[in-house]
C-alpha positions as CSV (number, residue, x, y, z in Angstrom):
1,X,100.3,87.9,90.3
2,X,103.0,86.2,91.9
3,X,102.1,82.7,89.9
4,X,102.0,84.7,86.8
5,X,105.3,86.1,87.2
6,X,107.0,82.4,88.3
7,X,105.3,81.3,84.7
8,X,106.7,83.8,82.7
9,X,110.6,83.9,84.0
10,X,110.0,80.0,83.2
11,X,109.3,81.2,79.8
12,X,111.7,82.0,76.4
13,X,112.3,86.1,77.4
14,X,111.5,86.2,73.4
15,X,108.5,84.1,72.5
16,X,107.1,83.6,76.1
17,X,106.4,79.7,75.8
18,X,108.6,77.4,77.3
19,X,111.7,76.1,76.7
20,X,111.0,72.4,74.8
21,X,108.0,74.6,72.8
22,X,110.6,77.4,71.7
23,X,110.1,79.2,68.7
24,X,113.1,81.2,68.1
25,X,115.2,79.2,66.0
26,X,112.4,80.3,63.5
27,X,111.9,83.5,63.4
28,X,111.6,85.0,60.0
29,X,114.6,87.5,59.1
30,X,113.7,91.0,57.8
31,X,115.7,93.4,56.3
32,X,115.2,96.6,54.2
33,X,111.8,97.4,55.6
34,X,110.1,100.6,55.0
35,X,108.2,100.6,58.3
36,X,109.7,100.6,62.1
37,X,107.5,99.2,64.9
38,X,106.8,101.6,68.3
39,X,104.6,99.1,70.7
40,X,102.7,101.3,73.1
41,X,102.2,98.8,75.8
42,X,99.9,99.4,78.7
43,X,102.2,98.2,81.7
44,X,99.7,95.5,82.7
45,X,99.8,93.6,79.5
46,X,103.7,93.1,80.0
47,X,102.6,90.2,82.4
48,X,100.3,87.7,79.7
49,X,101.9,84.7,78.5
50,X,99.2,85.7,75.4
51,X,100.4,88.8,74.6
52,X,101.4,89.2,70.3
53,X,102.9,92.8,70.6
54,X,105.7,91.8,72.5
55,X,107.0,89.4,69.7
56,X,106.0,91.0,66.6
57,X,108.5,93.2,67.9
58,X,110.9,90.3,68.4
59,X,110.8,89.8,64.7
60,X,110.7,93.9,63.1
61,X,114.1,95.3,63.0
62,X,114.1,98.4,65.0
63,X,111.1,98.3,66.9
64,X,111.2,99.5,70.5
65,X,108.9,98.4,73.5
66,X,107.2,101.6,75.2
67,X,105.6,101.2,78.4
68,X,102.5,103.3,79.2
69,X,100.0,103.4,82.1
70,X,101.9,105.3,84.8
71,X,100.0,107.2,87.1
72,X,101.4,111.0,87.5
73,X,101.9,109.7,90.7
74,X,103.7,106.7,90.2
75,X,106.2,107.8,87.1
76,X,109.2,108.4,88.8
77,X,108.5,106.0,92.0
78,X,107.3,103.0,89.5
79,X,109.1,104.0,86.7
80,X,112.2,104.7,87.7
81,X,114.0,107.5,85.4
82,X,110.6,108.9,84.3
83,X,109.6,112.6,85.0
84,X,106.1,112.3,83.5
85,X,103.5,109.6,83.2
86,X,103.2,110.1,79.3
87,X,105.6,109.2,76.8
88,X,108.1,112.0,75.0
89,X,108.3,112.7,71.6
90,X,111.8,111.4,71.4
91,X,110.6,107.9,72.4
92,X,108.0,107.7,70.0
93,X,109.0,109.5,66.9
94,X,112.3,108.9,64.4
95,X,113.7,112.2,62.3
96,X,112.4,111.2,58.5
97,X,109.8,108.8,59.3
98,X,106.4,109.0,58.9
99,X,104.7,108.1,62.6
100,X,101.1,106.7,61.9
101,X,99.1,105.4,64.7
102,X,97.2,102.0,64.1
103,X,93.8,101.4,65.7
104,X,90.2,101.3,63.8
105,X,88.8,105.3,64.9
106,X,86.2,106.6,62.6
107,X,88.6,109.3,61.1
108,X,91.4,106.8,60.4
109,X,92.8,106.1,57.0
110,X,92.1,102.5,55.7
111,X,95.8,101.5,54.5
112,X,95.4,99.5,51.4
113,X,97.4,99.3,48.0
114,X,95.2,102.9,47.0
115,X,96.8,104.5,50.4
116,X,100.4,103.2,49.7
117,X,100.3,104.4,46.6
118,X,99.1,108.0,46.8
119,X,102.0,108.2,49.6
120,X,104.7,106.9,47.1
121,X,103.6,109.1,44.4
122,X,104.6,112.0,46.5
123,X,107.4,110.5,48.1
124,X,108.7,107.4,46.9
125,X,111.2,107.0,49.8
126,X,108.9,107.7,52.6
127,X,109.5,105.7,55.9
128,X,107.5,105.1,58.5
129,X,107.0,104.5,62.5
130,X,103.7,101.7,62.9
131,X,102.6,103.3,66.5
132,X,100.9,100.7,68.1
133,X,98.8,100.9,70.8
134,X,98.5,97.3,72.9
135,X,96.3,96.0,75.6
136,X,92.8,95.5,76.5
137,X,90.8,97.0,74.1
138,X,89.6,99.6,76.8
139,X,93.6,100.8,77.3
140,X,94.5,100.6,73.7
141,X,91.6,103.0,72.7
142,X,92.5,105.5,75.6
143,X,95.7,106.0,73.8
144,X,95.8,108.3,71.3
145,X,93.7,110.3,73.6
146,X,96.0,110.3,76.6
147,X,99.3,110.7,75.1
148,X,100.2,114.6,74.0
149,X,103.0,113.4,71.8
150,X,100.2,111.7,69.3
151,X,97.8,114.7,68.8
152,X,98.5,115.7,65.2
153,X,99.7,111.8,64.5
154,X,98.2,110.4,61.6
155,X,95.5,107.8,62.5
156,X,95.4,104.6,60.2
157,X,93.2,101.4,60.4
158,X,93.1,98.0,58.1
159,X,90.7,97.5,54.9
160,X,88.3,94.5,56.0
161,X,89.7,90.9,56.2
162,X,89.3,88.0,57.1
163,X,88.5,86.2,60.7
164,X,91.4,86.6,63.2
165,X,93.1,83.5,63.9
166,X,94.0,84.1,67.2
167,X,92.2,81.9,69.6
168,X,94.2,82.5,72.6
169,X,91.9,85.5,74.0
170,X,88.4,86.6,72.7
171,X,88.1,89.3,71.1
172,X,84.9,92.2,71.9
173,X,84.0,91.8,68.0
174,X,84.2,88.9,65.9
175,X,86.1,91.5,62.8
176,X,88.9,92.4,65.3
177,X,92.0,90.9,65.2
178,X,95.0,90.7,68.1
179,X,97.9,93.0,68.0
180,X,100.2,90.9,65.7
181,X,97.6,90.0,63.1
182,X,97.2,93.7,62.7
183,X,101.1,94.1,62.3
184,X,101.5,91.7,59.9
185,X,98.6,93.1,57.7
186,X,99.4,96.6,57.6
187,X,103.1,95.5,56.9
188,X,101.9,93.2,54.0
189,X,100.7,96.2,52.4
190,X,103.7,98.7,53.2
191,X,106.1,95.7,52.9
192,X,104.9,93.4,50.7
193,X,102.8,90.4,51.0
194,X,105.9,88.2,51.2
195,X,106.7,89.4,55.2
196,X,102.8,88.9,56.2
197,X,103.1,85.5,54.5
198,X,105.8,84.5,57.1
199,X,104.8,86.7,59.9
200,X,101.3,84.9,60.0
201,X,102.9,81.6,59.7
202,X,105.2,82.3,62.6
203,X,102.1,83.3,64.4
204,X,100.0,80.5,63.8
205,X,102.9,78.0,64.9
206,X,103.0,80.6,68.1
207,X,99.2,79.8,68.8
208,X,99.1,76.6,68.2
209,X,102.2,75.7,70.6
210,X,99.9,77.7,73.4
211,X,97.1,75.6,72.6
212,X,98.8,72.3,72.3
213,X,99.5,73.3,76.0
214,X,96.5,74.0,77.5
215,X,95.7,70.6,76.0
216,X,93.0,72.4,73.2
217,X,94.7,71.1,70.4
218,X,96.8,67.2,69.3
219,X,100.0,67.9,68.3
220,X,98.9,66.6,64.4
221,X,97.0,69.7,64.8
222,X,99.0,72.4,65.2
223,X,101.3,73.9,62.2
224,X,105.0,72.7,62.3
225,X,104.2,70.3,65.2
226,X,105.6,70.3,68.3
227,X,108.6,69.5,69.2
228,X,109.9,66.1,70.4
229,X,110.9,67.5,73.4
230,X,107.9,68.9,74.3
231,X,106.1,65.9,73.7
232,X,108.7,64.0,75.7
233,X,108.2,66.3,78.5
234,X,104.6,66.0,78.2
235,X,104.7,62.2,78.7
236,X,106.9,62.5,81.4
237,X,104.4,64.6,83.4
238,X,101.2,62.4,82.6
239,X,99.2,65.0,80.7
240,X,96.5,63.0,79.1
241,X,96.7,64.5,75.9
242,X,99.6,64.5,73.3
């Protein structure tokens, strides 16, 4: 855990990769959107140098990073100014939005154009909070179960698509997709296919700066390239692929 932890406070605090592979200088900017971003993160997933929630909420204004997984006995001695090991209304919810819960249940509703726009046609201002639940598969599905505050919560899930793109992790089923690719669809429906158009090409530049790194992919490989610095760096430390 130790090494992991060394790794990551090498690491962008923003986009987790390192400094020469930076990807903040081009992060897409949003503004106007209909749809806030809760990230119910299990507190083991915080440590991944793989982990998408983290910076899809880098890149939607107003989201806020919620920490989850507490034992009852460890929320105020691990947590420190926690009473209770689950998370509060207040945290989760904002006055006037609509809080939906994202994850594929049976009884979820499929958010396509049809869903937007029976919503608009009774309120065409409606807002939203995108709850979403993030880590292993295991944790993210124990969610909706374990937290109080998300009982009555509207549960919402994506139409079919196509492959994830993500090739950092594998995934328990080939339809599933990681944590960001799920933001960005759900928010190219509410939002417009204009902000999933740049939030999947920030992602696959994401990925394929990771892979470049674990020496899986050339940098004529990876969309936008890589860096001169990186490659620079690369060379410097004998890495047999560039």
């Amino acid at each position: 855990m130790s090494r992991l932890i060394d790794k990551l406070q090498s690491r962008c605090p923003r986009c987790r990769l390192r400094p020469t592979l930076c990807l903040c200088s081009e992060f897409p900017q949003f503004s106007g959107l209909k749809t806030e971003l809760r990230l119910l993160i299990h507190r083991y997933e915080g440590n991944t140098t793989t982990n998408t929630g983290l910076l899809a909420c880098e890149l939607i204004p107003g989201s806020r990073v919620l920490w989850r997984g507490w034992k009852p006995e460890e929320a105020g001695a691990f947590a420190p100014g926690r009473e209770e090991p689950w998370l509060s209304p207040a945290e989760l919810f904002t006055e006037k939005r609509t809080p939906l819960l994202l994850f594929p249940e049976p009884e979820a509703q499929v958010v396509d154009s049809s869903w937007l726009e029976r919503r608009l046609s009774v309120d065409s201002q409606e807002r939203f909070t995108l709850l979403v639940p993030d880590g292993s598969w295991r944790q993210a599905r124990r969610v909706g179960r374990r937290e109080p505050a998300l009982k009555n919560v509207i549960r919402v899930t994506l139409p079919p698509g196509p492959p994830s793109e993500y090739r950092l992790r594998r995934e328990p089923h080939p339809e599933f997709v990681c944590t960001f690719e799920a933001v960005a669809r759900i928010l190219g429906v509410i939002e417009g296919p204009t902000v999933q158009q740049e939030l999947e090409l920030l992602f696959r530049k994401f990925v394929g700066r990771q892979l470049w790194s674990r020496g899986d992919l050339l940098a004529s490989e990876v969309v936008g390239g890589i860096p001169e610095a990186a490659i620079q760096e690369r060379q410097l430390s004998g890495f047999p692929k560039v």
